[in-house]
FIZAZA-478469 format. One record per residue: residue in one letter; residue number from 0; z negated, x, y of N, C-alpha, C, O in turn. Coordinates in Angstrom, 3 decimals. Example, Ala and Ser with C-alpha at 12.3 -4.5 7.8 and 13.67 -1.06 7.14 Angstrom:
<nodes>
code pos n_pz n_px n_py ca_pz ca_px ca_py c_pz c_px c_py o_pz o_px o_py
A 0 -7.800 13.190 -5.690 -7.800 12.300 -4.500 -7.800 13.200 -3.300 -8.465 14.236 -3.319 $
S 1 -7.080 12.850 -2.250 -7.140 13.670 -1.060 -7.870 12.900 0.030 -8.039 13.409 1.138 $
</nodes>
This chain:
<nodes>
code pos n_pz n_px n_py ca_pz ca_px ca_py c_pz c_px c_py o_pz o_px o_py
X 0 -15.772 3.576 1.790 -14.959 2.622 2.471 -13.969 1.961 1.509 -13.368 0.987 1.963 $
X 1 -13.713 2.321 0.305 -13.030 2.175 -0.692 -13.080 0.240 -0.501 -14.007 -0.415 -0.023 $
X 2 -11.914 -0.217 -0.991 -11.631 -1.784 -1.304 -12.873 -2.661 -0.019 -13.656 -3.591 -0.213 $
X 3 -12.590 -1.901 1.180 -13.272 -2.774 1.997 -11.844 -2.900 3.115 -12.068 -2.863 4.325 $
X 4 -10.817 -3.004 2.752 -9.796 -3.210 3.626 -10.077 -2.746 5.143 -10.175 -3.552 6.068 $
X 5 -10.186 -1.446 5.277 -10.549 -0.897 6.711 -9.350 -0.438 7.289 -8.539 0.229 6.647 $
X 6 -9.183 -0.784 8.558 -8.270 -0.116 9.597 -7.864 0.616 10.109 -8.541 1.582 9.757 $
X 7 -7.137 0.969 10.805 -7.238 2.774 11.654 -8.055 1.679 12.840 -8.508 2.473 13.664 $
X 8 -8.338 0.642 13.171 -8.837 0.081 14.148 -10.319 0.007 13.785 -11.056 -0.289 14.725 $
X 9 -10.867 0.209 12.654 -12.003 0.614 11.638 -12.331 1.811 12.081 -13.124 2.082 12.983 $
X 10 -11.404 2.859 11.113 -12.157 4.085 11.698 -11.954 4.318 13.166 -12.865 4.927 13.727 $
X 11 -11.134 4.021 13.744 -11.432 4.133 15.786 -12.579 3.719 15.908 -13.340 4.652 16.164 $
X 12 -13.359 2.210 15.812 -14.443 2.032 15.815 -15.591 2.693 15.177 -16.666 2.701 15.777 $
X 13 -15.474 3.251 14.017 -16.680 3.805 13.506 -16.921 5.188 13.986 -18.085 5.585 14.051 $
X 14 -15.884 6.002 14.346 -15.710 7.498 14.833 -16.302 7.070 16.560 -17.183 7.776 17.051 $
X 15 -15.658 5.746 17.451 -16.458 6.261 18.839 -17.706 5.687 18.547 -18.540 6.168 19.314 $
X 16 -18.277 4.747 17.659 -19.555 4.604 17.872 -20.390 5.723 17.204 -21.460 5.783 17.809 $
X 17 -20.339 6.669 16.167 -20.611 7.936 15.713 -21.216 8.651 17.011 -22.420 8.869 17.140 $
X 18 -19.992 9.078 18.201 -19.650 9.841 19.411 -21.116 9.203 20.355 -21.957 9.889 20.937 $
X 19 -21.051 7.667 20.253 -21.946 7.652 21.286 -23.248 7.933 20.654 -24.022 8.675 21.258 $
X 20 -23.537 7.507 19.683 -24.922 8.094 18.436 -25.118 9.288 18.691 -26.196 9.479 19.254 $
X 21 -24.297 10.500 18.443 -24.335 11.330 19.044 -24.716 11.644 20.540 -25.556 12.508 20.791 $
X 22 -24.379 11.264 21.064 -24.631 11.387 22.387 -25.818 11.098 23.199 -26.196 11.722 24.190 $
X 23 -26.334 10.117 22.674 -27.849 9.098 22.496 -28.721 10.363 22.068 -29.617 10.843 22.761 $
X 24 -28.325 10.818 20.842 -29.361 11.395 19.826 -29.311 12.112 19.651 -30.370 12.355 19.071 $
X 25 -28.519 13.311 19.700 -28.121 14.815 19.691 -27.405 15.467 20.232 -26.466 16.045 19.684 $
X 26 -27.730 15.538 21.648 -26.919 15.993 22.421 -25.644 16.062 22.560 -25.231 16.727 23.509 $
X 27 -24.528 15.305 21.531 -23.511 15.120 21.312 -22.840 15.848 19.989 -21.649 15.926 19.689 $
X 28 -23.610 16.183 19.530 -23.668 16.821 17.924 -22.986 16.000 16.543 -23.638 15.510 15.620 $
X 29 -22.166 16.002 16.625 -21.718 15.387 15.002 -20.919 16.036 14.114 -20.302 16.988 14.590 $
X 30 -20.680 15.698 12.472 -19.871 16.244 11.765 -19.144 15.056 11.156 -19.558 13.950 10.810 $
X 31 -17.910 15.624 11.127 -17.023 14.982 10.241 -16.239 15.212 9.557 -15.193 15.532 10.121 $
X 32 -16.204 15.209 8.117 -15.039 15.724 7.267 -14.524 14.369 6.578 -14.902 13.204 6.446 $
X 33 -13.623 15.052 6.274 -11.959 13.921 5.578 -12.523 14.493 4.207 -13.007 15.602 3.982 $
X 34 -12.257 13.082 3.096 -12.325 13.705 2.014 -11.207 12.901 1.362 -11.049 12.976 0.144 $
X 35 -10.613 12.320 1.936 -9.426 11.470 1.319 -9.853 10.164 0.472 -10.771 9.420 0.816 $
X 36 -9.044 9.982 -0.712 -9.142 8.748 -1.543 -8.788 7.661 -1.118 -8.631 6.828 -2.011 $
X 37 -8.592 7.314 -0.100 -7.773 6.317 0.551 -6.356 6.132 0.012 -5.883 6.471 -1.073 $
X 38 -5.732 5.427 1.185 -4.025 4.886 0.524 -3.606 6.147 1.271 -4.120 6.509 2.329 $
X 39 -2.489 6.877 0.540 -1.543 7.910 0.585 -0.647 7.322 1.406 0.158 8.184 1.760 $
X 40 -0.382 6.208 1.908 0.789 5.775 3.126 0.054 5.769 4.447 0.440 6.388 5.438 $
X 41 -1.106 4.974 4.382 -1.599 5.066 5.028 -2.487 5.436 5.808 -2.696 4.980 6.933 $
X 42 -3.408 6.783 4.941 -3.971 7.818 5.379 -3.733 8.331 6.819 -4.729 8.384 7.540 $
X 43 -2.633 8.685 7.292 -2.595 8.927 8.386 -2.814 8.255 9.483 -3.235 8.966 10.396 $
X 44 -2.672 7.029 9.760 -2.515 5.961 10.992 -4.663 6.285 10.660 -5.209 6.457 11.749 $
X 45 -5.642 6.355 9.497 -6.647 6.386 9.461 -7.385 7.548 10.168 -8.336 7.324 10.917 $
X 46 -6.923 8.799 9.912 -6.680 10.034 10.865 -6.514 9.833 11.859 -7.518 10.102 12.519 $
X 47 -5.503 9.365 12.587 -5.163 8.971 13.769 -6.080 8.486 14.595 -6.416 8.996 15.665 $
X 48 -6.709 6.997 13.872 -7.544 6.439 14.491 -8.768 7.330 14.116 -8.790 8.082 15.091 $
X 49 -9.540 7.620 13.515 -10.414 8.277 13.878 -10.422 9.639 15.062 -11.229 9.767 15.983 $
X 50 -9.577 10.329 14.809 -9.328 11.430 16.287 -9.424 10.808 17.095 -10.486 11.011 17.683 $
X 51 -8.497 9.630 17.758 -8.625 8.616 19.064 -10.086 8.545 19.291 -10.606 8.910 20.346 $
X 52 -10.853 7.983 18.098 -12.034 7.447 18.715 -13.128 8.868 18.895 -14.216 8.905 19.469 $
X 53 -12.738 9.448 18.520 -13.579 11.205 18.813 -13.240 11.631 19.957 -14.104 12.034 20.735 $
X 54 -11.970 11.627 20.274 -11.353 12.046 21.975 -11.411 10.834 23.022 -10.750 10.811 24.060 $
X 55 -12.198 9.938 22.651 -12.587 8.698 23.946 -11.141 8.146 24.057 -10.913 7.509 25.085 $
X 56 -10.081 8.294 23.127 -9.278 7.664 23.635 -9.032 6.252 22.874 -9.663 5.933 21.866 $
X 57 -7.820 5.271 23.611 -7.993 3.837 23.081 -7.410 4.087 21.424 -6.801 5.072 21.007 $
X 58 -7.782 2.962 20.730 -6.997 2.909 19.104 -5.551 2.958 18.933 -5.077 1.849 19.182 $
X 59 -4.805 3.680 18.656 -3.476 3.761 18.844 -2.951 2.355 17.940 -3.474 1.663 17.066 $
X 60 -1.499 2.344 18.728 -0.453 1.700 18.119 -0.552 1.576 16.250 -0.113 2.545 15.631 $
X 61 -0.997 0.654 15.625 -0.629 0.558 14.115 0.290 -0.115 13.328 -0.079 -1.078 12.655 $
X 62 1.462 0.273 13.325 2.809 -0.212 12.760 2.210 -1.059 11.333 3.051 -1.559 10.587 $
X 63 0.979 -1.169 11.053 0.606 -1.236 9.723 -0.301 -2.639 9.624 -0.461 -3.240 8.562 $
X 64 -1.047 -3.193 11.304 -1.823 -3.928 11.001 -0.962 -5.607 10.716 -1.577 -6.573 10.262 $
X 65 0.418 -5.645 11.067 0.417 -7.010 10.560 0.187 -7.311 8.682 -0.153 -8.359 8.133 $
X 66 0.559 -5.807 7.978 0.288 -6.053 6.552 -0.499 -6.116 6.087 -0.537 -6.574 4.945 $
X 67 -1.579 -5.673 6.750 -2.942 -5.915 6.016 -3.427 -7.387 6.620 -3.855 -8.172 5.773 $
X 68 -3.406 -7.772 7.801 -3.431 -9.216 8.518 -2.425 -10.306 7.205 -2.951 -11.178 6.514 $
X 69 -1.507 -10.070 7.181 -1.047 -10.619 5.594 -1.964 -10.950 4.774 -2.381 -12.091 4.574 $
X 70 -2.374 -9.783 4.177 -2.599 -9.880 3.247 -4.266 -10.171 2.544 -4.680 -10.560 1.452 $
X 71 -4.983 -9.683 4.024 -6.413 -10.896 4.198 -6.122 -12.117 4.259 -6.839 -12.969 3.733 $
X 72 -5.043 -12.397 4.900 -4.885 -14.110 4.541 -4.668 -14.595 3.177 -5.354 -15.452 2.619 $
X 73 -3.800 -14.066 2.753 -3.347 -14.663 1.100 -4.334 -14.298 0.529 -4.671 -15.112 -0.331 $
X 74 -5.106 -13.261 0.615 -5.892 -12.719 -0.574 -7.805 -14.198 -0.345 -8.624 -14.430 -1.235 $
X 75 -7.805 -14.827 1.207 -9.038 -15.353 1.551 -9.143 -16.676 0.947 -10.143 -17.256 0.524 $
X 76 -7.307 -17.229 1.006 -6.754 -18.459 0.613 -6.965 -18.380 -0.749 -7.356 -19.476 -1.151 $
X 77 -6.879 -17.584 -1.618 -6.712 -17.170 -2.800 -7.576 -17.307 -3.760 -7.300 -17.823 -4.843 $
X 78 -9.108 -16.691 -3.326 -10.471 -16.962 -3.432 -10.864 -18.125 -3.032 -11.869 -18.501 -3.635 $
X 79 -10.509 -18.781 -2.325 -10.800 -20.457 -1.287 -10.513 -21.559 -2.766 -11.267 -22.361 -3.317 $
X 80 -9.245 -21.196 -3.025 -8.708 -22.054 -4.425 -9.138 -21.448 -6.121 -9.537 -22.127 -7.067 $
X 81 -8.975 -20.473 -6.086 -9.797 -20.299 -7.301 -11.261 -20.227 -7.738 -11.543 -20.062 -8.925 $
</nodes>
């Protein structure tokens, strides 16, 4: 997932669609381990959202997504002109 600018609204999505794969295909059988390498600030809100989407619950609150919403913009504009 490295330099693909992913979300805790990312991993919420990738963890409940995992759940329903599971559910489809193995009786509800999955594994998941953390291996880190991500951002150290934001590691957790990524945790977060992945548990949410394992416990059926909605993507929590992310104090974090207007900075990355930032910063896909400057970084799209950026590439657009150079």
């Amino acid at each position: 997932m490295g330099r693909m600018m992913c979300t805790s609204r990312t991993f919420h999505a990738m963890a409940s669609a995992m759940c329903r794969l599971a559910d489809e295909l193995s009786g509800g059988r999955v594994v998941f381990a953390h291996e880190g390498g991500y951002s150290a600030w934001y590691q957790p809100m990524l945790v977060l959202g992945t548990a949410t989407g394992i416990a059926g619950l909605p993507a929590p609150e992310d104090p974090f997504l207007h900075s990355w919403s930032t910063f896909r913009a400057s970084a799209s504009s950026a590439t657009r002109s150079g």
